[in-house]
C-alpha positions in Angstrom: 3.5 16.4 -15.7 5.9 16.0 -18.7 8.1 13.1 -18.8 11.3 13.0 -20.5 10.7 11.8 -24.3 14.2 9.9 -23.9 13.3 7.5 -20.5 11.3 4.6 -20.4 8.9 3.7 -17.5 11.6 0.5 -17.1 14.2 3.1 -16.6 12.9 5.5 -14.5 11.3 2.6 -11.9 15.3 1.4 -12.4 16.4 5.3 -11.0 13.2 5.2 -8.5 14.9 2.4 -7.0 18.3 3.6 -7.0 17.5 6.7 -5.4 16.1 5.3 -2.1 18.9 2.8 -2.1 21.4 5.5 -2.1 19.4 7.6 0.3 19.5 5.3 2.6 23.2 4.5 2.8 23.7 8.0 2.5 22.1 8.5 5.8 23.3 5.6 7.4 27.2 7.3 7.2 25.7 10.5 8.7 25.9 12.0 5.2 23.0 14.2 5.8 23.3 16.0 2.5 23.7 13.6 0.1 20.8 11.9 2.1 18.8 15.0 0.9 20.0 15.1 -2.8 19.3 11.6 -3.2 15.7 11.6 -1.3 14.8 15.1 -3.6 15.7 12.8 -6.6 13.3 10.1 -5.9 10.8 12.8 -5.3 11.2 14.4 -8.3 11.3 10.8 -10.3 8.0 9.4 -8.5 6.1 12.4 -9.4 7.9 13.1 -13.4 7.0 8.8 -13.6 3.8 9.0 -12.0 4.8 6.3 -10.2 2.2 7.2 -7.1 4.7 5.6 -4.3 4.3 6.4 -0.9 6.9 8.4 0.2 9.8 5.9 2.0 10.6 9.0 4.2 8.1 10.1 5.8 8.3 8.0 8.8 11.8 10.4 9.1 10.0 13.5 9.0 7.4 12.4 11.4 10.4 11.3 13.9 11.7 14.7 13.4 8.2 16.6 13.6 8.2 14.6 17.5 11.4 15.0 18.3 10.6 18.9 17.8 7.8 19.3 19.5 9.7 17.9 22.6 
């Protein structure tokens, strides 16, 4: 994956970071889309920084996938 030529490693790990911070105070007021803006963002920034994080999430989407199925 390109990288942007203007970012440094220091300053992407930097937005990493910021990103799931703000996620989660995002979703703890119930802001449910800026929950999802700020969780696509660290997404996008682990995978552009090949950073190789495990996603900090996933233990949401799994609560919703049982909560689904009943």
């Amino acid at each position: 994956m390109k990288q942007c030529a203007f970012a440094t490693k220091e300053s992407m790990e930097r937005a990493l970071n910021e990103a799931e911070e703000k996620a989660h105070k995002n979703l703890a007021r119930y802001k449910f889309m800026n929950f999802g803006y700020w969780a696509a963002i660290w997404v996008h920034v682990n995978q552009v920084g090949n950073f190789h994080r495990p996603n900090p999430f996933s233990a949401y989407v799994e609560l919703a996938k049982n909560k689904e199925r009943g």
